[in-house]
N, C-alpha and C positions, 0 to 999 in steps of 0.2 A: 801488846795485842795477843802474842801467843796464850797467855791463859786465859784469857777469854776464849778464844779460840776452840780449849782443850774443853774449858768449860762448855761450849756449846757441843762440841761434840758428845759427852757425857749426858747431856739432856738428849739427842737425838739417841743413843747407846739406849737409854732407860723407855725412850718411847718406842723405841723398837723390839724391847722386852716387853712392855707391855702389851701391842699390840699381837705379840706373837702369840702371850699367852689368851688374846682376846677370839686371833684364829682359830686357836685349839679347840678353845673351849667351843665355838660352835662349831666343829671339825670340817673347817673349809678344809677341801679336798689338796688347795694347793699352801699350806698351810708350812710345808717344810719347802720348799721352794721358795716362797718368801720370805722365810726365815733366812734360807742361804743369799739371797738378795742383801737383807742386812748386814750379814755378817760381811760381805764383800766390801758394800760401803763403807762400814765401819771401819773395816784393814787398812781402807784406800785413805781415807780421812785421818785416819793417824801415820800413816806413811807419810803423807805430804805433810804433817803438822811435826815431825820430826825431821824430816830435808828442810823445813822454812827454817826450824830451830839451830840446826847445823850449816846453815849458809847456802844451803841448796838448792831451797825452792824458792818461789817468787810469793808474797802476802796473798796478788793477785789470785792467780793460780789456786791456791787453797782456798779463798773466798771463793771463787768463783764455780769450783766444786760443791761445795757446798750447799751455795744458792742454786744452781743447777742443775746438781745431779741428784743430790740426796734433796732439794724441796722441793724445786719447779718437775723433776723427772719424776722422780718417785714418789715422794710424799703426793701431788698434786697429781700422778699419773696414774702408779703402777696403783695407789691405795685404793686408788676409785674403782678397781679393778671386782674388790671385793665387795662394794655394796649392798649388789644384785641378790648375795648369799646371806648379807645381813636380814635384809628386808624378806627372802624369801624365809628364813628360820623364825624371825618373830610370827608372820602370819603362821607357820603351822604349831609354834607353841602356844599362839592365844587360841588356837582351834582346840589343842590338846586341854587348855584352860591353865598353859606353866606360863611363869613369867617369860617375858617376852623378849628381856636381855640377860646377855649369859651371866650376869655376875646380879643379878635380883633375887636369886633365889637363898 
């Protein structure tokens, strides 16, 4: 189970680089704040994936971090948080006449 595991963690690792660099780019204001959000999860997710590895921690316990902090809290949460700034940047780049997602141009 553990490399799966690691392996899952490394895909949320890579979506939370991209989404970071997704923040930037339309420079939502809280853009490093959610950055360190990641980075915490991220810490927290391989701590427990190395105590399961060592005898330490419980399968449970990890999984259920996982599922609940980093998808159903945050990804399902704290992400939605940024929409608002999605939506509000496309409407004033199709007014300016720019593409209307950060990475179209």
């Amino acid at each position: 189970m553990l490399p799966l595991v690691r392996e899952l963690i490394e895909h949320v690792r890579m979506h939370f680089l991209h989404e970071e660099e997704l923040l930037i780019a339309v420079e939502y204001p809280q853009a490093a704040a959610h950055g360190e959000i990641h980075r915490k999860l991220i810490a927290r997710a391989e701590e427990m994936s190395d105590d399961f590895e060592r005898g330490a921690g419980h399968a449970g316990d990890l999984l259920g971090f996982l599922i609940h902090d980093v998808v159903a809290r945050h990804m399902l949460i704290e992400d939605r948080k940024f929409f608002p700034w999605f939506k509000k940047t496309a409407r004033a780049a199709r007014k300016k006449g720019l593409p209307s997602r950060p990475f179209d141009a």
